[in-house]
N, C-alpha and C positions, 0 to 999 in steps of 0.2 A: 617491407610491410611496417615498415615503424613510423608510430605516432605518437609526437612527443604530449605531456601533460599542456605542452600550453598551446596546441594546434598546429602540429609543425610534422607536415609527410615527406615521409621516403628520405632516401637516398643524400638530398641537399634542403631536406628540412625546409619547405617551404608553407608557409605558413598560410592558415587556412586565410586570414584576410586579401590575401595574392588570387585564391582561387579565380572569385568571379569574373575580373579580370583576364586573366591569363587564360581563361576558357573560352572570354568572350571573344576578347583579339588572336589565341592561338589554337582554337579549338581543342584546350585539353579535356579529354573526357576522366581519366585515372591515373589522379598524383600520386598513384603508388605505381603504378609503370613507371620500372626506373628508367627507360628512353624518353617520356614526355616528363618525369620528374626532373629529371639532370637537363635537358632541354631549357626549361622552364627559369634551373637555379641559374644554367650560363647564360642565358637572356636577359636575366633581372641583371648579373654581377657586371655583366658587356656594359648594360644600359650605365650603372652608376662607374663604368671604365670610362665610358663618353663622355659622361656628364662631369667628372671630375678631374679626370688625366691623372688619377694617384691611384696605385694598386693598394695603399694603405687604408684610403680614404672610400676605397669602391666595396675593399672588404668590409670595411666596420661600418658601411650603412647594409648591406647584406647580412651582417651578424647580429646588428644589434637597433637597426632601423635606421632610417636618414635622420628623424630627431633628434634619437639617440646618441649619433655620431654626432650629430651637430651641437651638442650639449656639449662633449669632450672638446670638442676642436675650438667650440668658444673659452675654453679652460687652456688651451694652448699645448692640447693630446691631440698627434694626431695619426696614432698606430696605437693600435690594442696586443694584448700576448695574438691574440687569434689572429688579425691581420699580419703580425713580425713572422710567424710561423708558416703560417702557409706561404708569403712572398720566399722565404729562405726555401719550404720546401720548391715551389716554381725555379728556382735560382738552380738549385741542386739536381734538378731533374732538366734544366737547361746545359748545363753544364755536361750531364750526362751523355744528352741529344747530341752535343756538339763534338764528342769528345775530349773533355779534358779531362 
């Protein structure tokens, strides 16, 4: 049920300007279902995984927008704390999957 102060539901915080979108192509009806929320965030993060090939660069347009990101990476940033973090946690729960 969480909504953040600056328009951002559920689960993977998706931010109300995604809604109409993602309603009209995925027929979400309630970003606070966390199965059509979480659907929603892996859909956008896949999309910017496609469009970038860099799990650095897919998170920090998902976190902080594609301009956003694109502001830092023209500064020659192209990992944030929030993208290092979550790639180390996938790493570490890979790791796990795999046994080692």
């Amino acid at each position: 049920d969480a909504i953040s102060m600056t328009g951002d539901y559920g689960l993977m915080q998706i931010n109300k300007s995604n809604h109409e979108w993602l309603s009209e192509v995925y027929d979400i009806t309630d970003f606070l279902d966390p199965y059509e929320n979480v659907y929603c965030g892996v859909t956008i993060i896949g999309s910017y995984i496609e469009k970038y090939e860099d799990y650095n660069k897919a998170l920090m347009c998902y976190n902080m927008g594609e301009n956003g990101a694109k502001t830092l990476w023209d500064k020659g940033i192209y990992s944030s704390c929030y993208s290092r973090e979550i790639v180390a946690n996938m790493t570490s729960f890979e790791e796990v999957a795999n046994g080692e």
